[in-house]
Every structure is written in structure tokens, then in C-alpha cells.
C-alpha positions as CSV (number, residue, x, y, z in Angstrom):
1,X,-47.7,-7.6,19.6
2,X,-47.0,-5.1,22.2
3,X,-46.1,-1.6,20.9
4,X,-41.8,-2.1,22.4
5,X,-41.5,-5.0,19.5
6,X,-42.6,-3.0,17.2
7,X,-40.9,0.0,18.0
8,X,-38.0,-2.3,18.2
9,X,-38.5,-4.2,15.2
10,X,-38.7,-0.4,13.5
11,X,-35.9,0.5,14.8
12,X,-34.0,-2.7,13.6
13,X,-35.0,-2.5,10.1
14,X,-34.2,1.2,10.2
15,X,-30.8,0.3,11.2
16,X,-30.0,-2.3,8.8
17,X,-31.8,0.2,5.8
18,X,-28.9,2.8,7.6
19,X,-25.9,-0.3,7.7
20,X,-27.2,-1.1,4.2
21,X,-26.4,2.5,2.9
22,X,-23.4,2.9,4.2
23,X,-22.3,-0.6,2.8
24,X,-23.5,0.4,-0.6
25,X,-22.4,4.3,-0.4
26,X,-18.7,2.8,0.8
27,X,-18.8,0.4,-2.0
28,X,-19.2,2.8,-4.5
29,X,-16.3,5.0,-3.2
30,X,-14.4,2.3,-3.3
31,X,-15.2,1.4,-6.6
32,X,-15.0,4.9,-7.7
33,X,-11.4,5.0,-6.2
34,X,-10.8,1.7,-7.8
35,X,-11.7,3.3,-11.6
36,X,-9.6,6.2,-10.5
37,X,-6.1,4.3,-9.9
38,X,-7.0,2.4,-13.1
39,X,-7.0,5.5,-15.1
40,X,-4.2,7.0,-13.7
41,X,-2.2,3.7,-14.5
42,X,-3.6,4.0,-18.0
43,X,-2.3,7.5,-18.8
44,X,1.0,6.9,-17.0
45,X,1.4,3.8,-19.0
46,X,0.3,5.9,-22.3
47,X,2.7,8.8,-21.4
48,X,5.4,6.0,-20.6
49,X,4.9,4.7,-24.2
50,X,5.0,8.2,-25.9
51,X,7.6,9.5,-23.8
52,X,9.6,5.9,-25.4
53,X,8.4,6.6,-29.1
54,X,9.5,10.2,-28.9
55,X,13.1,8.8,-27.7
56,X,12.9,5.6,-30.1
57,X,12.2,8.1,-32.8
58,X,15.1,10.7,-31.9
59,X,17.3,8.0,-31.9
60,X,15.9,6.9,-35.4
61,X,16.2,10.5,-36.4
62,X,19.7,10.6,-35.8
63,X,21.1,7.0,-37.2
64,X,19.2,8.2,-40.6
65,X,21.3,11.4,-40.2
66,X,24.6,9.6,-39.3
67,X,23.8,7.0,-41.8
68,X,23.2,9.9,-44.7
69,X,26.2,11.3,-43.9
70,X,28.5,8.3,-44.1
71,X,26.4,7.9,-47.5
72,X,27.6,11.1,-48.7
73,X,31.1,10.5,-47.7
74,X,31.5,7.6,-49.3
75,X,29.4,8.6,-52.6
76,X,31.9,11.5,-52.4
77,X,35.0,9.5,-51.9
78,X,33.8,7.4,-55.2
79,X,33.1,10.7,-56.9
80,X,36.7,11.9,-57.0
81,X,38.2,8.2,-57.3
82,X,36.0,8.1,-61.0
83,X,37.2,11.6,-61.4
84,X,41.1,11.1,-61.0
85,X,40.7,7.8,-63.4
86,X,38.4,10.1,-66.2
87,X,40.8,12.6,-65.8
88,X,44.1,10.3,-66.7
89,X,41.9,8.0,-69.4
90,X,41.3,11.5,-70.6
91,X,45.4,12.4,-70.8
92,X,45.7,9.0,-72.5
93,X,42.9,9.5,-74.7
94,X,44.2,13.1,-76.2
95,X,47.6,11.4,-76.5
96,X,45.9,9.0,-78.2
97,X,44.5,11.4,-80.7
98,X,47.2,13.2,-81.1
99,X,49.3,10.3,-82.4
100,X,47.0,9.4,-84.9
101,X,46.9,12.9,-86.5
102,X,50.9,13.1,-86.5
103,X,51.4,9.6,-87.9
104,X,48.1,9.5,-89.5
């Protein structure tokens, strides 16, 4: 072989070791890149979800707290219905009582 092949044959294979590199140093930026977007589409996705959650559980928050409060009404409502019927079995009780001892 004359020296020119072989200086060209070096010269090849040093070219395809250099195409090779790049190739390989460009896939993994690429794939680097790649694993980047993903995780920034995880962690928007999981600040999405608790962002959600936090509302889902204001809204919760405040139902139980309407909810309470239309409890208490109405246990209070009850409260002073029972109360006005004790007080007049009460008046009807004494009167009761009363008539006994007088005609007892």
C-alpha cells in the first residue's frame, strides 16, 4: 500500500471516530433535553394536582362550615320548639297539681 491510502484511510476512520462522537455527544443532549421536558411535565402536573386538592379541600372546608351552621340552626330551631311545649305541659302540669290539692 502506498503511504496516500493510508494516510487516507487514517484520515477516514478519524473522521467517522469524529462523526461518531458528535452522533453520540448530540444524542445524549437530546436525551438529556428529553428527561428535562419530562420532569418539568411531572412537577407541573404534581403542582396542577396540589394546586386542585388545595381548592377541592377549601371547598370542602367550607360546605362542612355551611353544613354546621344550618345544623345549628335547625338544632336551635328544635331547641326552643321543645322549650315552648315544656314550658306550656309545664302550666298544665302546676294547674294540674294545684287542682288536686284544692279538691283533694
Amino acid at each position: 500500500m502506498s503511504l496516500d491510502v493510508i494516510k487516507t484511510i487514517s484520515e477516514t476512520e478519524a473522521n467517522a471516530r469524529r462523526i461518531k462522537a458528535e452522533a453520540s455527544a448530540e444524542a445524549k443532549r437530546r436525551i438529556d433535553e428529553a428527561e428535562n421536558r419530562g420532569k418539568a411535565a411531572v412537577e407541573a402536573a404534581i403542582e396542577k394536582a396540589q394546586s386542585e386538592l388545595r381548592e377541592l379541600n377549601r371547598k370542602a372546608d367550607e360546605k362542612a362550615r355551611e353544613d354546621a351552621l344550618e345544623l345549628a340552626a335547625k338544632t336551635e330551631n328544635k331547641k326552643a320548639a321543645m322549650q315552648v311545649r315544656a314550658e306550656s305541659k309545664l302550666d298544665k302540669a302546676a294547674l294540674l297539681i294545684v287542682e288536686r290539692i284544692v279538691n283533694g
